[in-house]
C-alpha positions as CSV (number, residue, x, y, z in Angstrom):
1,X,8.1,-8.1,8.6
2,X,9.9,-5.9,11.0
3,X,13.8,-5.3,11.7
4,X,15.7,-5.2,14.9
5,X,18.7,-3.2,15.3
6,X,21.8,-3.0,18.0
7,X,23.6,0.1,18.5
8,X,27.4,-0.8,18.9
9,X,29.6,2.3,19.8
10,X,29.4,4.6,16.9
11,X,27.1,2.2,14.5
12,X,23.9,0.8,13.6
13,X,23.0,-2.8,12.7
14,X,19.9,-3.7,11.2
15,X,19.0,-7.0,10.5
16,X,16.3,-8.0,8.0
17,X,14.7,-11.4,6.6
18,X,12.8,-12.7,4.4
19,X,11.2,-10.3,1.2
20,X,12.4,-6.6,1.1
21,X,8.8,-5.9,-1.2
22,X,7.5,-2.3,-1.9
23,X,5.1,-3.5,0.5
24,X,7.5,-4.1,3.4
25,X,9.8,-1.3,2.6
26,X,6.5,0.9,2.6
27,X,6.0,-0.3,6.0
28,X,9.3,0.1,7.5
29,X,11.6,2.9,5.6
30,X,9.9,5.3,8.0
31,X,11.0,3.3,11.1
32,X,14.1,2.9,9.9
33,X,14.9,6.6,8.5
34,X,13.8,7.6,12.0
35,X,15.9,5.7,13.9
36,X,19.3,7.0,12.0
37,X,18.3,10.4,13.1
38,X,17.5,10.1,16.6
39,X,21.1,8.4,16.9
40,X,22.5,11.8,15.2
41,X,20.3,14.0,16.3
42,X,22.4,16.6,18.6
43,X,25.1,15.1,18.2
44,X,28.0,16.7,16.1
45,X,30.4,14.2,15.7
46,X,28.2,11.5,15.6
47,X,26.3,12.9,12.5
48,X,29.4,12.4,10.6
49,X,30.8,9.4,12.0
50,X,27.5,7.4,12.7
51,X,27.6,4.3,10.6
52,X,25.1,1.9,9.4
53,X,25.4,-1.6,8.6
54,X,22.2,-3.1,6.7
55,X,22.6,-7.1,7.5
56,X,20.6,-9.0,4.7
57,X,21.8,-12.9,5.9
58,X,18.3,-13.7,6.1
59,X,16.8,-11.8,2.8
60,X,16.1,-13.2,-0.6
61,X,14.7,-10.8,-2.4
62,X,15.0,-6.7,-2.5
63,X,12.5,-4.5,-4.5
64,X,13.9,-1.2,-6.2
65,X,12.0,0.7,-3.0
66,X,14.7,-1.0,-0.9
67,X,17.3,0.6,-2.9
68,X,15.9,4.0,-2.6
69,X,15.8,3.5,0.9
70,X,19.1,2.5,1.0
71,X,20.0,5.8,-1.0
72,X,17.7,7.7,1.9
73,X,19.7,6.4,4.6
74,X,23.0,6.9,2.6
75,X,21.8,10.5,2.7
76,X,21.4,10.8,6.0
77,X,24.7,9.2,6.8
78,X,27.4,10.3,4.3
79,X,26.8,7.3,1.7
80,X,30.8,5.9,2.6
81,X,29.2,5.3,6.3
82,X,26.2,2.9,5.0
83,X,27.3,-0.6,4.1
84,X,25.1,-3.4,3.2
85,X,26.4,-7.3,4.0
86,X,26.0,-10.8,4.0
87,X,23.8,-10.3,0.7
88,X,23.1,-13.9,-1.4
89,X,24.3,-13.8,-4.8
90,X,20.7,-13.3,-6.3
91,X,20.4,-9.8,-3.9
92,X,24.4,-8.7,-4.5
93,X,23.0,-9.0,-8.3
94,X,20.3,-6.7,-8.0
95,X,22.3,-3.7,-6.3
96,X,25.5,-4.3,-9.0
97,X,22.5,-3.6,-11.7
98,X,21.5,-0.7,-10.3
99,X,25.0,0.6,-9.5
100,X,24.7,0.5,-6.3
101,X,28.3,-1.3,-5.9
102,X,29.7,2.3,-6.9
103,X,28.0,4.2,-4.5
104,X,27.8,2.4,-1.3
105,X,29.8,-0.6,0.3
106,X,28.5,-4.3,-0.2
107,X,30.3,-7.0,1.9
């Protein structure tokens, strides 16, 4: 499984489907952290203002490694400038267990 992504002025979207395993998030987490610094990367007020949207319409199922990377990314960003949306019920459940409805935005 791979992502795609569209920069919109000062964000980043990425869309994901289908299973968000240790496997997958293995396989893309590098990609991914990557990307959010090249879009900062030199750029002063973009590394504080650069926000990421994590789209998971298409996902039914997230693994604890997608919730560290989530907290990578949240990192990189400011954690108020990552917010993840369009979760099902089943994946909205898993971050509210971990707490991760405290520390970043779910839509």
């Amino acid at each position: 499984m791979k992502f795609d992504y569209v920069r919109e002025e000062n964000s980043l979207i990425f869309y994901f489907n289908g299973r968000l395993d240790t496997a997958t998030c293995q396989e893309i987490g590098s990609d991914i952290l990557q990307k959010v610094s090249e879009e900062t990367e030199g750029d002063e007020v973009l590394e504080g203002a650069l926000r990421v949207f994590f789209d998971l319409a298409e996902v039914d199922y997230v693994a604890s490694s997608f919730l560290r990377l989530c907290s990578a990314v949240a990192g990189k960003v400011n954690r108020t400038n990552l917010t993840v949306r369009k979760t099902s019920p089943f994946v909205r459940k898993v971050f509210e267990m971990a707490g991760f409805d405290r520390i970043i935005a779910l839509e």
